[in-house]
C-alpha positions in Angstrom: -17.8 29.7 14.1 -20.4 28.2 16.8 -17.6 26.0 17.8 -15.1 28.7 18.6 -17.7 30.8 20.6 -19.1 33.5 17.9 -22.6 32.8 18.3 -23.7 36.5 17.3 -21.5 35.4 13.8 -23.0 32.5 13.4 -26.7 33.6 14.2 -26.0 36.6 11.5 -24.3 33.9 9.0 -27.3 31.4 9.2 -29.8 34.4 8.6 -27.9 35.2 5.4 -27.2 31.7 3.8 -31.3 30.8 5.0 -31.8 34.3 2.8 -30.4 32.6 -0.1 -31.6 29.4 0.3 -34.8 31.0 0.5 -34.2 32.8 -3.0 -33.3 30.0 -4.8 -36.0 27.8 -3.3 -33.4 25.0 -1.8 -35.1 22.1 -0.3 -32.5 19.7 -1.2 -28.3 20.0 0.3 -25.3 18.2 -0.6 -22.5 19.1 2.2 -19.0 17.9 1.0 -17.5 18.8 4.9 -18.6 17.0 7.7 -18.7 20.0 9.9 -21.5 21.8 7.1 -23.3 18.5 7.6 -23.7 18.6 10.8 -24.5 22.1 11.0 -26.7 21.9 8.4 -28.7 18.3 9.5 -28.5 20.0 13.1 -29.1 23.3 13.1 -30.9 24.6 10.4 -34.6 23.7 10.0 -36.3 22.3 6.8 -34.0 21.4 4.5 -32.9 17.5 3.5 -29.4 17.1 4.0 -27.0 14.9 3.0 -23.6 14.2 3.0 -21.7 13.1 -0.3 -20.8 10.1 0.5 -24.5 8.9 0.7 -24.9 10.5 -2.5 -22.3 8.4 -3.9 -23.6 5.3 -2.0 -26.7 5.4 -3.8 -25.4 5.9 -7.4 -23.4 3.0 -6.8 -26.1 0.6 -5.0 -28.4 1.3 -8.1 -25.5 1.0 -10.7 -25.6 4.6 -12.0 -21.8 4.8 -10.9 -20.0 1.9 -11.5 -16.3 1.1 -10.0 -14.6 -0.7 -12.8 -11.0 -0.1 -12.7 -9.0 -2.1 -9.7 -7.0 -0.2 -7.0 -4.9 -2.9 -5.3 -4.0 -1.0 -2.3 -4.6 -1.6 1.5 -6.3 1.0 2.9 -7.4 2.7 6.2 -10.0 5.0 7.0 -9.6 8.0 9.5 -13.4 8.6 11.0 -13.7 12.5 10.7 -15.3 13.5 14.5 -18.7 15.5 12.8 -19.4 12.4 10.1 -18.8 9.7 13.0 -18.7 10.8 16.6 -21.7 13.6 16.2 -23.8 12.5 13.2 -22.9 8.3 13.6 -21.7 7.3 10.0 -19.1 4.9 10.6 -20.3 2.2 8.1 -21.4 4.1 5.0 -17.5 5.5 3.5 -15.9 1.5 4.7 -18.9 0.2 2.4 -17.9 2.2 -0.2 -14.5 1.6 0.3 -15.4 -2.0 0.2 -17.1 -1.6 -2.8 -13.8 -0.5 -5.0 -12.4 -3.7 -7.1 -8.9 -4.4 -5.2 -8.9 -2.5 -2.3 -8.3 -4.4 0.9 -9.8 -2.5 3.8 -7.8 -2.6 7.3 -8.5 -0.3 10.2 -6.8 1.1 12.9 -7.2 0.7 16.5 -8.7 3.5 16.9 -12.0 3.7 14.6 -15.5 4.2 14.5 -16.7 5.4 18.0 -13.0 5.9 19.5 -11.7 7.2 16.0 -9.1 9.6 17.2 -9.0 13.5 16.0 -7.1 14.7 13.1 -6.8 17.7 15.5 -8.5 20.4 13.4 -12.3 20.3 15.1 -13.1 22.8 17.5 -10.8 25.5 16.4 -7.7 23.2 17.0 -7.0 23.8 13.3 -4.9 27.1 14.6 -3.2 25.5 17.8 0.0 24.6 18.6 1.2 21.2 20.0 4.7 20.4 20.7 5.8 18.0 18.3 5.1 14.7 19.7 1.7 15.4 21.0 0.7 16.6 17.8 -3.1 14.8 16.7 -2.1 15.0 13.5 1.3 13.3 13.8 -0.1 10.9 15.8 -2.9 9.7 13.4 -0.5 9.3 10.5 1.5 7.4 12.8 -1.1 4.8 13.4 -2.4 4.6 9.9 1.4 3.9 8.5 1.5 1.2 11.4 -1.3 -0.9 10.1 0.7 -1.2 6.6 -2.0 0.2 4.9 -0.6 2.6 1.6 -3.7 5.2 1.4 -5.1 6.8 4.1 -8.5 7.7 3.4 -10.5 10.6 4.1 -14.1 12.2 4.4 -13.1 15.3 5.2 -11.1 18.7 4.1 -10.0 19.9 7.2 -8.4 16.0 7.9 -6.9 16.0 4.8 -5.2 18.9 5.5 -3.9 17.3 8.8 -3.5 14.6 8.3 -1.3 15.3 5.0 0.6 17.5 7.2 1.6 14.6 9.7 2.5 12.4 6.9 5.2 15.5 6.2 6.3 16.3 9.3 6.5 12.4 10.3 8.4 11.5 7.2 6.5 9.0 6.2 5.3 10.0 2.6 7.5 7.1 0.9 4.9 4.9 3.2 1.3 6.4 2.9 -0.8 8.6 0.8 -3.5 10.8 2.0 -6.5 10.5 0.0 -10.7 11.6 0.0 -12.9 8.2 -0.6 -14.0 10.5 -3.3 -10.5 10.3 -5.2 -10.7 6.6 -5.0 -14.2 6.0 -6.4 -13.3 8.8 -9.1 -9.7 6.6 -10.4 -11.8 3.5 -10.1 -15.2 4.6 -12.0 -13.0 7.0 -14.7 -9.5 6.4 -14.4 
C-alpha cells in the first residue's frame, strides 16, 4: 500500500502485523511474494527474513530435498522487479532451476538487472495499456521467442500477468507459466 501512496495504511498495517508477530514471538519469516520480502527485509526491524526460494536452495544444497524426477523442458526465467532489481537475487531461482535433472535453462534478453516488468509493481496491477504496449503481453512475447516451453516464475502477482499475456497473445499451445516452486515440487514428488 506504500507503493500506491497510503502511507497512514501502511503505518497502521505494520503496527498490527508487528502486534502479532509480537504475540506469537516471530523471529524467524518466510515471504512467498517478493514484494512481502522486500517490505519485510526493508522495512520492518528485527526479524530474519527470507524468501522461499533460499529456503528451498538450502534443502537442496544439504540434500534434504532431492530433485529426482527429469523435466526435459527449456526454460526461461522472468526476474520479478522486488526479488531482482530492489533486493538483487538474480542467481539464486537460475541455480535452482539449474539444479532440476533435464531442464535446459535459456534466458531472455532482458534478465537479471534489465529484467523487464511483468507490469503489476507499483499499482500497475489495476492499469490499463492499450494492447500492444501492454508489459505483460510484451514479456510473454519475449519468453515464447527464445523457444523456451515454461516460463518460470518467483512471483504471484507475475504469474498472474504474465499468464494473462500468454492468453491474450495466443500463445498457450507455445509456453506455460509456471513458479520455480511447481518445478522443484514435479521433480522432487512427481
Amino acid at each position: 500500500v506504500r507503493r500506491v501512496g497510503e502511507e497512514g495504511l501502511f503505518q497502521v498495517l505494520k503496527e498490527e502485523n508487528i502486534a502479532q508477530f509480537e504475540k506469537y514471538d516471530v523471529k524467524k519469516i518466510i515471504a512467498t511474494s517478493p514484494h512481502c520480502y522486500n517490505t519485510l527485509k526493508n522495512e520492518y526491524e528485527g526479524y530474519e527474513v527470507k524468501f522461499i526460494l533460499e529456503t528451498i536452495y538450502d534443502a537442496i544444497k544439504s540434500g534434504k530435498l532431492k530433485l529426482k524426477k527429469e523435466i526435459k523442458k527449456k526454460v526461461t526465467f522472468h526476474d520479478p522487479c522486488y526479488l531482482g532489481r530492489y533486493n538483487g537475487m538474480y542467481e539464486l531461482p537460475r541455480e535452482i532451476l539449474k539444479s532440476i535433472p533435464g531442464i535446459e535453462l535459456v534466458e531472455m534478453p532482458r534478465n537479471r538487472n534489465r529484467s523487464f516488468c511483468c507490469g503489476a509493481g507499483g499499482g500497475n496491477l489495476v492499469r490499463e495499456y492499450p494492447g500492444e504496449f501492454r508489459p505483460n503481453n510484451l514479456r510473454a512475447k519475449e519468453a515464447a521467442e527464445t523457444g523456451a516451453e515454461i516460463l518460470a516464475v518467483a512471483c504471484p502477482f507475475c504469474m498472474i500477468m504474465l499468464e494473462d499475456g500468454v492468453k491474450t497473445e495466443k500463445l498457450d499451445e507455445k509456453i506455460k507459466v509456471l513458479d520455480v516452486i511447481e518445478l522443484v515440487y514435479e521433480s522432487a514428488y512427481g
